[in-house]
ZAMARGU-4260 file (C-alpha; in steps of 0.2 Angstrom, whole numbers, plus 5000, padded with zeros to 4 digits):
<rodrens>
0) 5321/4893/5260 | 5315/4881/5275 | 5298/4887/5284 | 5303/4893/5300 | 5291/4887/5315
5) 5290/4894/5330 | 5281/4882/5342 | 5282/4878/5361 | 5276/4861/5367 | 5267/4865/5381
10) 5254/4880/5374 | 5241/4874/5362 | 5236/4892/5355 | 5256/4895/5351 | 5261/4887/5338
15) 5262/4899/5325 | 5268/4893/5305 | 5278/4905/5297 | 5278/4901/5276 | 5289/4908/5265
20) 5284/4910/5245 | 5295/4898/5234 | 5293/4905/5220 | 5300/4923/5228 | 5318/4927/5227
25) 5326/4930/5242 | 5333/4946/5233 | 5317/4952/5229 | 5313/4951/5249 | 5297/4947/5250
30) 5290/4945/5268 | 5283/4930/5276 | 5264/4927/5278 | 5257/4916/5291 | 5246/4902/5284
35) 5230/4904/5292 | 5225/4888/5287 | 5237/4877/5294 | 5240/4884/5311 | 5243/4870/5322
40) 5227/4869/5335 | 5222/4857/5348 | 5210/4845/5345 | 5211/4849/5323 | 5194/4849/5313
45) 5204/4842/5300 | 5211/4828/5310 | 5195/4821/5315 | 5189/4802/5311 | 5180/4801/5295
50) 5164/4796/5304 | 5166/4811/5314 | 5167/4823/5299 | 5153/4814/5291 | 5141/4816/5302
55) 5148/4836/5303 | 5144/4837/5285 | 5126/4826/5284 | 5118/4838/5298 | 5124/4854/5291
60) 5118/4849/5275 | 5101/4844/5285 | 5101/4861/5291 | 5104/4870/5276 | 5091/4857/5265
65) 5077/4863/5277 | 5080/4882/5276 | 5081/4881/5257 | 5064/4871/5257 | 5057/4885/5268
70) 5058/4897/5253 | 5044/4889/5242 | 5035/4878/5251 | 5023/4890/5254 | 5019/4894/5235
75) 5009/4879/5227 | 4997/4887/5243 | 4995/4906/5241 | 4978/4905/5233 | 4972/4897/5249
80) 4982/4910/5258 | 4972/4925/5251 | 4956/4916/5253 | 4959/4913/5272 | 4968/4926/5277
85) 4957/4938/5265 | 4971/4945/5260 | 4976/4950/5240 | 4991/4943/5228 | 5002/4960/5233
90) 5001/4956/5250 | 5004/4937/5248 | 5019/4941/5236 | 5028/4951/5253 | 5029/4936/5263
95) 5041/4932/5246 | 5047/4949/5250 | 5049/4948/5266 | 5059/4929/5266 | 5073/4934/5253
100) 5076/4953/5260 | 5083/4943/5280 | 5089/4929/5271 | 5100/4939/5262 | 5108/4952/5274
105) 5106/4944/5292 | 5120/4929/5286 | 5131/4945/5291 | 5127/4946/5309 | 5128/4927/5312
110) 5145/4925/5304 | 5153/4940/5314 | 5142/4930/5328 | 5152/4912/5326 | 5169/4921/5325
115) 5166/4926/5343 | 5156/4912/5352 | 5160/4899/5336 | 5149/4890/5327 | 5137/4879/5336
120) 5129/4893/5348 | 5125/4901/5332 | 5118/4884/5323 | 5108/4883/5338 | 5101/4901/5342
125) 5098/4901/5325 | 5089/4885/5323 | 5078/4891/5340 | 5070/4907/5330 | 5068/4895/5316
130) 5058/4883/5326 | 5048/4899/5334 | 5046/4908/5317 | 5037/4892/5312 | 5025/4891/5326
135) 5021/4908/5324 | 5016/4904/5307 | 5005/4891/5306 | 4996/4900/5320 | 4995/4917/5310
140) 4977/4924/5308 | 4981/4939/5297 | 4993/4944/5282 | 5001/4955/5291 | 5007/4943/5305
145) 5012/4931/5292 | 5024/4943/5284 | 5033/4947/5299 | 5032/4929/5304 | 5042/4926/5288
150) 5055/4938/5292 | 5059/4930/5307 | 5059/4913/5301 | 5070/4919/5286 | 5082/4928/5300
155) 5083/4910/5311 | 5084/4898/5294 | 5097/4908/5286 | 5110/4903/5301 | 5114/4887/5296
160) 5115/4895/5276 | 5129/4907/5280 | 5143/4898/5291 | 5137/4881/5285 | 5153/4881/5270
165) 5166/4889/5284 | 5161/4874/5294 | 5166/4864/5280 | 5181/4873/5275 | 5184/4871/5298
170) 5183/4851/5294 | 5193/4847/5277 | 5210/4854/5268 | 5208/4863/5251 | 5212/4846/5242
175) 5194/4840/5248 | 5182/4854/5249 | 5177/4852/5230 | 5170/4837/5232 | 5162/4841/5249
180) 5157/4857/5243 | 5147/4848/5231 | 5138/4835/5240 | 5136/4848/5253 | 5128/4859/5241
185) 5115/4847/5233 | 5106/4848/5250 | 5101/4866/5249 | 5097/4863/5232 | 5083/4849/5235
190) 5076/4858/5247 | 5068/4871/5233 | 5065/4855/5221 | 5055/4846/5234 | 5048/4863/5240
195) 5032/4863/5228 | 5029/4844/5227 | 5029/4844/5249 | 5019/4861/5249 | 5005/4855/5236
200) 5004/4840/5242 | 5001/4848/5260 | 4990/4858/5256 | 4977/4848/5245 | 4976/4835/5260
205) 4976/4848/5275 | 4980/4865/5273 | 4992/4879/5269 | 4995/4878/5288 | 5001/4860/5287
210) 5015/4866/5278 | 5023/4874/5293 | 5017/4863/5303 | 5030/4851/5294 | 5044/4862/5292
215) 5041/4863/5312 | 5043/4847/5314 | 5059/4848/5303 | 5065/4863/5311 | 5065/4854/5330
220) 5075/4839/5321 | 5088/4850/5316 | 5090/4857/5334 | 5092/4845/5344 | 5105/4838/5331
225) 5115/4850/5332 | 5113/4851/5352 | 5117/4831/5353 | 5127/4827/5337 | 5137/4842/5333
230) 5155/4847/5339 | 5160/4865/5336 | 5173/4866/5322 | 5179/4883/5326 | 5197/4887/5332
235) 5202/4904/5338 | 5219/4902/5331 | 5213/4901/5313 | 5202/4914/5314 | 5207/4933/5307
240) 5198/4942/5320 | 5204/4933/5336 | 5222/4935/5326 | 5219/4954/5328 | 5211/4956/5346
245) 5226/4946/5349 | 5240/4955/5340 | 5232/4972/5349 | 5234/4961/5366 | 5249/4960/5363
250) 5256/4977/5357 | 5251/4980/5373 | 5260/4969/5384 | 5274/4975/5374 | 5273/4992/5379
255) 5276/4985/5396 | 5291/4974/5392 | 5308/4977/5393 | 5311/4969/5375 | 5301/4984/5367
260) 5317/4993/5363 | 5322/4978/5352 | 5307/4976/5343 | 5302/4996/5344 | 5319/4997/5335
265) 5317/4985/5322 | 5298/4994/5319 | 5305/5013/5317 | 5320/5007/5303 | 5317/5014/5287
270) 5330/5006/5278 | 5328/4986/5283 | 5334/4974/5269 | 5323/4960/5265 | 5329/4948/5275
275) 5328/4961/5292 | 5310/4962/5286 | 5306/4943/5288 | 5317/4943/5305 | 5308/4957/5312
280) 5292/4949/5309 | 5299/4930/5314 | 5306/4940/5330 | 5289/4948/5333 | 5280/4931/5332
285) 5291/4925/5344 | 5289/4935/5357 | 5269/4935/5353 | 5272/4914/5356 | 5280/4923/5372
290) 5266/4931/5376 | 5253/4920/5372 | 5261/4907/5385 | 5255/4920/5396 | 5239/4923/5394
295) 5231/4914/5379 | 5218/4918/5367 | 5206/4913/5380 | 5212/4927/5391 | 5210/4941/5374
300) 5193/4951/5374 | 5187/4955/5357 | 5181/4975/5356 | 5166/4981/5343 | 5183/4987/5332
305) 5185/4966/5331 | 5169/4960/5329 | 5160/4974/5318 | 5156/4965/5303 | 5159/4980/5291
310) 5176/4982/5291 | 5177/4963/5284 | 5161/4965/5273 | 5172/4978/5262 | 5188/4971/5266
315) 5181/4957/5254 | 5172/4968/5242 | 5188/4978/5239 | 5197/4964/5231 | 5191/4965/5211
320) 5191/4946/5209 | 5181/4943/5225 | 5166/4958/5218 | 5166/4947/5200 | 5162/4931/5208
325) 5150/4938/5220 | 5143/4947/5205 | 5141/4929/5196 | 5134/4921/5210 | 5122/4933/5214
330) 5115/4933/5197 | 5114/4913/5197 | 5103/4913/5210 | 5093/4928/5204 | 5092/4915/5189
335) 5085/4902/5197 | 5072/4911/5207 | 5067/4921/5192 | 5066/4902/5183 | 5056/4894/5195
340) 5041/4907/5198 | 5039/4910/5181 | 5039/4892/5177 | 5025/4887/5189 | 5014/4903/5181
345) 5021/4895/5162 | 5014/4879/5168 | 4996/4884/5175 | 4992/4896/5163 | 4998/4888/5147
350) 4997/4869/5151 | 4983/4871/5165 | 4994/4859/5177 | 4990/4862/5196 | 5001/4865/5212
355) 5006/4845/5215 | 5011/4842/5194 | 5021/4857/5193 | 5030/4853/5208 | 5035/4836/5199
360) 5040/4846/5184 | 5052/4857/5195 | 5059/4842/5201 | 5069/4839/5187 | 5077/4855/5190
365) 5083/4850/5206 | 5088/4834/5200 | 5100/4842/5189 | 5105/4855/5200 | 5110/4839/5211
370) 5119/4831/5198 | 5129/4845/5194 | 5134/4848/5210 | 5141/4832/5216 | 5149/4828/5198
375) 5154/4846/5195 | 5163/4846/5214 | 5173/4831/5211 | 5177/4837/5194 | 5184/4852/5201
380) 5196/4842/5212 | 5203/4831/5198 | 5208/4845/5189 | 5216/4854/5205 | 5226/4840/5207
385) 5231/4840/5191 | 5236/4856/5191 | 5245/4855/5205 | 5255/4840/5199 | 5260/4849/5185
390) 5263/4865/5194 | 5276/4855/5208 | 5265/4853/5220 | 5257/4870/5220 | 5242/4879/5220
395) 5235/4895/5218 | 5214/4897/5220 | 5209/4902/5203 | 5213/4885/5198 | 5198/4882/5206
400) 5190/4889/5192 | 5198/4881/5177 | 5186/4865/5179 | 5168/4878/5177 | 5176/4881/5159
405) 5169/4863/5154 | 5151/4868/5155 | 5153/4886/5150 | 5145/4883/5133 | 5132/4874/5140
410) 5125/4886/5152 | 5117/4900/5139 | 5112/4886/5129 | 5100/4878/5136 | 5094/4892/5145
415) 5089/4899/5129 | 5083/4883/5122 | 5070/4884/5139 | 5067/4898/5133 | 5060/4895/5116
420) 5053/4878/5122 | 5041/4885/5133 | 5037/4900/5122 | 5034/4887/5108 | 5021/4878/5120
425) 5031/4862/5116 | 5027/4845/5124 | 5030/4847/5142 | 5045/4830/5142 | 5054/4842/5134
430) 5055/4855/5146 | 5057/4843/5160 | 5074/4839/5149 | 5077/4856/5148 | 5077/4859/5166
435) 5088/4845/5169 | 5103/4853/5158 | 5099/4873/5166 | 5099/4865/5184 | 5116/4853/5178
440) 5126/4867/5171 | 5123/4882/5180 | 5127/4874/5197 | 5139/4864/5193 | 5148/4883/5186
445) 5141/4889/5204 | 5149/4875/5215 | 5167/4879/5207 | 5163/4898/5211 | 5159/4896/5228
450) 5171/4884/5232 | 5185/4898/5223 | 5179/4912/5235 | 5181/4901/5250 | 5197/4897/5244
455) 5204/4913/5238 | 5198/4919/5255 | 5209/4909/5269 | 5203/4914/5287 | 5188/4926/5280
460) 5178/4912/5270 | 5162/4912/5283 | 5164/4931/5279 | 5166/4929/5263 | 5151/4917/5262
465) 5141/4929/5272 | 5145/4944/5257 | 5140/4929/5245 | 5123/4928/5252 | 5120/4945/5253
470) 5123/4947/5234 | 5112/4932/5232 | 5098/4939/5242 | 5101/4956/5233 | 5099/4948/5215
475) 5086/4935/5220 | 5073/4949/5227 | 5076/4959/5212 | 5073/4945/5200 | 5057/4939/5209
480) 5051/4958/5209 | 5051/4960/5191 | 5050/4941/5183 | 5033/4942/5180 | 5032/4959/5172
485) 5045/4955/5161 | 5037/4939/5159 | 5021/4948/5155 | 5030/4960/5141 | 5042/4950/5134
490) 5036/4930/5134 | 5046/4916/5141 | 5057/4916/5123 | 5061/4934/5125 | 5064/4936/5145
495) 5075/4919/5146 | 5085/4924/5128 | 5090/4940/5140 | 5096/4927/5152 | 5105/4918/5141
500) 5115/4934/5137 | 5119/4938/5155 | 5125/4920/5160 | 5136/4923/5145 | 5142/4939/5153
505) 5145/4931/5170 | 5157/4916/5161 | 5167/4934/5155 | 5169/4937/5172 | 5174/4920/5177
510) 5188/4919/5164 | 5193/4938/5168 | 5194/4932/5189 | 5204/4917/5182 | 5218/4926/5171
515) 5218/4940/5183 | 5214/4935/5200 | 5231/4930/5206 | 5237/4946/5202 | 5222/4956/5210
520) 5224/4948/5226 | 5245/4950/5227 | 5240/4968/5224 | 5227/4966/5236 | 5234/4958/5253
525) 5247/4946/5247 | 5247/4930/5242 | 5236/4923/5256 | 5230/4909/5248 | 5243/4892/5243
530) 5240/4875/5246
</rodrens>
């Protein structure tokens, strides 16, 4: 069946695309979805010059690179910490505490934020209490202030984390988000590799204070880029909750009309046959196109019952497939926190290397987790476009997740090869080796699982990226709190074999989402998602 548009020339919020599934039979009756995705906008994301997108993507990756950094670069100087601000290792471990807990949960409040205003006032509010949290803590003159201090900094940094992939999915069609995705994501993965080295470094030739000094510095640049350089990427007419205020709007306006009787009358049948079903609802996007050539979205106000972000924080944990993922992700991060605190303790206390050698050693992780981000996203395109040639054209999101199966093997592995490497006291090149493969594997599994939920999520992915972080602060906090008593009781061959065993749980969970996933989210919603 042809995909019926309804359009009108001269309003650029109307133009409403109405998809039918193909693979439905009409005597099954299935009912038309709108396609989120690809409503018609003026002045399209996605249409934009190359030069234009790239510059998009280089300063959010900017952003997001430098609000990663912030998480560690403070760790190579905690003993001078406690010295100066007299303060002991509980305390110091809060300001750790105290980053991962906002970091977490306030991507929430800033994504329900760029649905209203869009993204930029958010990247640069945002931004603006990074730059302030950072003043206020090279300036701090007790524990306590530094604590806070780091909760605000955390709050402002995380901005750019949490809508940074929506903007990406704003800019670029399905086909290309797994390649973006990962060279997008290799920047928020540097920054905690380079972390260390810069902090160390830092703080051998000034201070511990020199270090937010520089991420001042850092935190001004990526301001004023995205007050000079960036265009907003956010259109109302793709977005869920300006579809609902608007929808509301206009059940309203029809109350008024003189049509209602038509469309009141098509609403109270009970027995409608499937093809009255998708003329009601083309009928009813008709007169909403109407409507809309009235007033516009720019005339719709959005009430708390729009913009409360709870409503779309459980909307996505109540799809099966989407709880999985988040569950994998989550404990990925948790990982690599948990790897990289115990492995700067494994390197001082067993190899006696100080704050500027371990961060070179940590390096390698990041170089790997680099690699595997930027090979693992194009990966994952080549083998959706396969896919889709073989399926006639076709997609469905989990195939997004058929490219992870490649390094699935791979992941436990050489986690528990780390393992037993570092309990064994072997030479440190092979750790450093060891770290490359964790760091290759493991990201290049989370880059296809994040891409998948942005995909499987058309119209709610900055939501859904939001709920990813706040699994990922969750698991991440909890992994820092009880890594070094589990590293205490257990050696780094017992704690990291355990880590083995739950990445190979996760790969479970993976393969469960990518068998049953289609299905879940039919049952779900409907089948949102298509390319």
């Amino acid at each position: 069946m042809a995909s019926p548009t309804v359009t009108n020339a001269r309003s650029v919020s109307e133009p409403t695309t109405l998809r039918q599934d193909a693979n439905t039979e009409s005597s099954t009756g299935a009912a038309s979805t709108i396609d989120t995705e690809h409503i018609s906008v003026n002045d399209d994301p996605r249409q934009w010059s190359p030069a234009r997108k790239t510059t998009t993507l280089w300063i959010v990756s900017l952003a997001t690179m430098v609000s990663a950094l912030a998480s560690n670069i403070q760790n190579p100087s905690n003993s001078l910490i406690e010295a100066d601000l007299h303060a002991t290792s509980s305390q110091v471990s809060w300001t750790m505490a105290a980053f991962l807990f906002p970091q977490g949960n306030f991507p929430l409040l800033w994504t329900t934020a760029s649905e209203i205003k869009g993204r930029k006032p958010v990247y640069l509010v945002g931004s603006a209490l990074f730059v302030v949290g950072n003043v206020a803590l090279a300036l701090s003159k007790t524990i306590e202030v530094m604590i806070g201090m780091r909760a605000l900094q955390a709050a402002g940094s995380c901005a750019a984390m949490a809508i940074s992939a929506a903007t990406l999915a704003d800019i670029y069609d399905t086909h290309e988000r797994g390649t973006m995705m990962g060279i997008f994501f290799a920047a928020p993965l540097l920054g905690p590799a380079l972390g260390p080295i810069l902090g160390g470094s830092l703080s051998q030739a000034f201070d511990w204070r020199a270090c937010f000094y520089f991420l001042l510095v850092c935190a001004a640049v990526v301001f004023l880029s995205f007050l000079i350089l960036f265009k907003d990427t956010h259109r109302r007419e793709r977005s869920l909750a300006y579809r609902s205020a608007f929808q509301r709007h206009a059940s309203k306006e029809r109350v008024r009309s003189p049509n209602e009787s038509i469309i009141a009358g098509n609403e109270s049948s009970k027995d409608q046959t499937p093809v009255k079903d998708a003329e009601k609802q083309l009928q009813s996007l008709e007169y909403i196109s109407a409507v809309t050539s009235k007033t516009g979205l720019d005339d719709v106000k959005l009430s708390f019952k729009d913009i409360n972000p709870f409503p779309p924080y459980l909307r996505i944990l109540s799809r099966k497939n989407n709880v999985l993922i988040l569950i994998t992700n989550g404990l990925i991060f948790g990982f690599s926190y948990s790897l990289s605190y115990t492995c700067c303790r494994t390197l001082a206390g067993r190899y006696g290397y100080r704050a500027f050698r371990i961060g070179l050693v940590l390096l390698w992780l990041g170089i790997g987790s680099i690699a595997g981000s930027v090979i693992g996203g194009r990966w994952s395109d080549r083998v959706l476009a396969k896919m889709m040639e073989a399926n006639g054209g076709k997609c469905y999101a989990e195939m997004r997740l058929e490219s992870s199966k490649l390094v699935m093997p791979w992941v436990p592995l050489s986690v528990i090869g780390y393992a037993w490497v570092c309990e064994k006291h072997v030479n440190v090149t092979v750790i450093c080796v060891m770290l490359v493969l964790i760091g290759f594997t493991s990201t290049w599994m989370y880059t296809c699982t994040l891409t998948y939920l942005v995909d499987a999520n058309p119209g709610r992915s900055c939501t859904a990226v939001a709920v990813n972080s706040s699994f990922r602060g969750f698991f991440s906090f909890v992994s820092v709190m009880i890594a070094v008593p589990l590293q205490d009781a257990l050696g780094d061959g017992g704690l990291y074999s355990a880590w083995g065993g739950v990445f190979v749980m996760t790969e479970l969970l993976v393969i469960l989402v990518l068998r049953k996933g289609e299905s879940w989210r039919k049952e779900s919603e409907g089948p949102e998602f298509e390319c």
